[in-house]
LUMLORO-844972 format. One record per residue (C-alpha): residue in one letter; x, y, z. Coordinates in Angstrom, 2 decimals. Each point is the difference from the previous one (the first is absolute). Layout:
N
<rec><res>a</res><u>X</u><v>Y</v><w>Z</w></rec>
...
END
This chain:
87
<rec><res>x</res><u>100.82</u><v>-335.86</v><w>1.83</w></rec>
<rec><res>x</res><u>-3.19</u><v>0.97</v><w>-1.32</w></rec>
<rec><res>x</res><u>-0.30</u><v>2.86</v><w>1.79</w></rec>
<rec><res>x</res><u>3.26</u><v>1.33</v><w>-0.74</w></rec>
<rec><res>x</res><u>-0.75</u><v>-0.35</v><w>-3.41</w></rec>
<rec><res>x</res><u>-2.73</u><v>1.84</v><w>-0.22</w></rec>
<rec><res>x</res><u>1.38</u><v>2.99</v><w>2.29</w></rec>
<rec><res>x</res><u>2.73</u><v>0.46</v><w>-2.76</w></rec>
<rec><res>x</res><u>-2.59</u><v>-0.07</v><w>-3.27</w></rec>
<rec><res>x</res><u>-2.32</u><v>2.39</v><w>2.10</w></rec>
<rec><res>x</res><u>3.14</u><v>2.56</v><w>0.98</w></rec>
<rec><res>x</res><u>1.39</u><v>0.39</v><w>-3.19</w></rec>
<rec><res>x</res><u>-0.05</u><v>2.93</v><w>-2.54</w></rec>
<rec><res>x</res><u>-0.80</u><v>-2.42</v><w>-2.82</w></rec>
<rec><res>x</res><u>-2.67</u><v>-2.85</v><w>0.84</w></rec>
<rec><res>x</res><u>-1.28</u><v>1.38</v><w>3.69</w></rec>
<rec><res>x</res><u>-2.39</u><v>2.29</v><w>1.12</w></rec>
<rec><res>x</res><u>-3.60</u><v>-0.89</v><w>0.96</w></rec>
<rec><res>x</res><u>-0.78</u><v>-0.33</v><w>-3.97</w></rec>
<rec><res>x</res><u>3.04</u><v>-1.77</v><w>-0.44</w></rec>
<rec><res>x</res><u>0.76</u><v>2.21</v><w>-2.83</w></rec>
<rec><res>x</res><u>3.21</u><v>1.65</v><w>1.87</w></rec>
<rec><res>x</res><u>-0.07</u><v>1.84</v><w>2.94</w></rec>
<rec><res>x</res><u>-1.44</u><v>3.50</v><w>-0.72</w></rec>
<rec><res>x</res><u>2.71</u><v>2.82</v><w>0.39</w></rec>
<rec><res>x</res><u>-0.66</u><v>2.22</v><w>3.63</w></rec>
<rec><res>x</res><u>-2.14</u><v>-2.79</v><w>1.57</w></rec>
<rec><res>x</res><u>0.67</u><v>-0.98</v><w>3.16</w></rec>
<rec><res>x</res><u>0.44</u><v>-3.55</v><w>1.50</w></rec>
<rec><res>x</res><u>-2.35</u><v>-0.18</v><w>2.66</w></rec>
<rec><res>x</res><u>-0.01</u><v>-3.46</v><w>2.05</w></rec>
<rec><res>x</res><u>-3.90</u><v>-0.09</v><w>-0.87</w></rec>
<rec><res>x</res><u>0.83</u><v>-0.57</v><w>-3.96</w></rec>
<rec><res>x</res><u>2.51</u><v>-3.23</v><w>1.09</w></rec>
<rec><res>x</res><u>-3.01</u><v>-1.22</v><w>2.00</w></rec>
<rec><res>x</res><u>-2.00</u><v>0.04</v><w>-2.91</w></rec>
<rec><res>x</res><u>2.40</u><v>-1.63</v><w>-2.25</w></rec>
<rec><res>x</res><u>1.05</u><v>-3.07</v><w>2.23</w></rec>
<rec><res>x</res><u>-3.83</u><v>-0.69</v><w>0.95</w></rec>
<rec><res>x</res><u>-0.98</u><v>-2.84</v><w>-2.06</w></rec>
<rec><res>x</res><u>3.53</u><v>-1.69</v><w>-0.27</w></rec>
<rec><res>x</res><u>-0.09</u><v>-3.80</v><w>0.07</w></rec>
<rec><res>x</res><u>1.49</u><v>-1.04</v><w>3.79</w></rec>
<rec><res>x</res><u>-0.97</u><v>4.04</v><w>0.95</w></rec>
<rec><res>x</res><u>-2.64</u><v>0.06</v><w>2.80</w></rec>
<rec><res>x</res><u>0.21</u><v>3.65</v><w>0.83</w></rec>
<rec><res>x</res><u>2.97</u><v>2.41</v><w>0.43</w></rec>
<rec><res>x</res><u>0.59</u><v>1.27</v><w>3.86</w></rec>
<rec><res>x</res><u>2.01</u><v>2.97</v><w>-0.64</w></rec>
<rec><res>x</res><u>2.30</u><v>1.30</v><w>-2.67</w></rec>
<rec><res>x</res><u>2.94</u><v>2.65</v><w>0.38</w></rec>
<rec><res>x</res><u>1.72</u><v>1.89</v><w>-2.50</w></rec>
<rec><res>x</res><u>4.02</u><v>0.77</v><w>0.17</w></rec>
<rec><res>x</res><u>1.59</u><v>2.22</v><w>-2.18</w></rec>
<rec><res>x</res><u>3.38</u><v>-0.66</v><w>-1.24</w></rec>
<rec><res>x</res><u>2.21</u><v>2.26</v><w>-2.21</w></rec>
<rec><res>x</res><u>1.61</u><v>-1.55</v><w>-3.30</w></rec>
<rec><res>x</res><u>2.51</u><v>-1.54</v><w>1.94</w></rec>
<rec><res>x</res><u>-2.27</u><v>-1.66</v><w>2.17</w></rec>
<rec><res>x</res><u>0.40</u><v>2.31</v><w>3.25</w></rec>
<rec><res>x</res><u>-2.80</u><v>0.42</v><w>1.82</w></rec>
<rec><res>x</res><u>-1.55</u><v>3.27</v><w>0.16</w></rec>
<rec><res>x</res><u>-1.58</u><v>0.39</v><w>3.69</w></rec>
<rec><res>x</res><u>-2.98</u><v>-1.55</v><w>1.60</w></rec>
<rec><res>x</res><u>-2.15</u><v>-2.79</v><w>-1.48</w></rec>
<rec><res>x</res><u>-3.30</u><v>1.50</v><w>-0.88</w></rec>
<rec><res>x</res><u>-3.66</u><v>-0.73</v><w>-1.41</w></rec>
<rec><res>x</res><u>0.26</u><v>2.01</v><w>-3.23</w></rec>
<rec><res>x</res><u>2.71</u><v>1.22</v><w>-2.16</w></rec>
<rec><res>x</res><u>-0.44</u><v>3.49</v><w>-1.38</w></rec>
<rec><res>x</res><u>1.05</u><v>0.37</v><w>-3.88</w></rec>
<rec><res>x</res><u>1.11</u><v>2.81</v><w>-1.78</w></rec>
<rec><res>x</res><u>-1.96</u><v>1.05</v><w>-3.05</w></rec>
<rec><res>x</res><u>2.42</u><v>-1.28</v><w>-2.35</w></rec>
<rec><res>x</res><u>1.12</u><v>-3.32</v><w>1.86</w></rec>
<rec><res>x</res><u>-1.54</u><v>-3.22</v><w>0.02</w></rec>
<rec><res>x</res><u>1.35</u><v>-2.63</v><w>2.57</w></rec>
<rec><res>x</res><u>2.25</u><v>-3.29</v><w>-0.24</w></rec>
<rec><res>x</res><u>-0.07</u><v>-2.58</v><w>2.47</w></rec>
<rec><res>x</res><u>3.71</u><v>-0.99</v><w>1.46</w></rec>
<rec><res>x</res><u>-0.74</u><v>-2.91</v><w>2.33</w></rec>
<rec><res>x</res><u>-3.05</u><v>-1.43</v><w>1.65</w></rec>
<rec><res>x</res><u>-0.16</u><v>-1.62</v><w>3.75</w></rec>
<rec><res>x</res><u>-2.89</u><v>-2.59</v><w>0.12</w></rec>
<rec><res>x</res><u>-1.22</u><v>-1.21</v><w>3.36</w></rec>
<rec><res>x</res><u>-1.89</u><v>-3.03</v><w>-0.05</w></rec>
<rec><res>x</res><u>-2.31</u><v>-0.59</v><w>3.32</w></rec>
END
């Protein structure tokens, strides 16, 4: 639960990013930056391996899952739903 929580205040246009000022318009989501954030989570040893899936506003998903997310230069990402896989 924590985990989830913090994926959807880091991927969100208002409190994520890796200031946690908002999520910067054009900047990718690379699976390096959701390292970084979950490091240092209570219960978080390490992270094995994070994938990205992109989903349209209806919640289709948009082909393969991936290690970054490309961004337009005048879109900032929104998460839609998180899988956590506890080992």
């Amino acid at each position: 639960e924590v985990v989830e929580k913090k994926l959807y205040q880091f991927i969100n246009p208002i409190t994520g990013g890796p200031d946690n000022t908002g999520w910067p318009f054009g900047r990718e989501i690379n699976n390096s930056d959701v390292f970084s954030a979950l490091q240092g989570l209570n219960g978080v040893d390490y992270v094995e391996d994070v994938k990205f899936q992109v989903v349209d506003v209806d919640g289709n998903k948009k082909g393969e899952a991936v290690a970054k997310v490309p961004i337009a230069p005048d879109t900032v990402p929104c998460s839609f739903r998180h899988t956590v896989e506890i080992a």
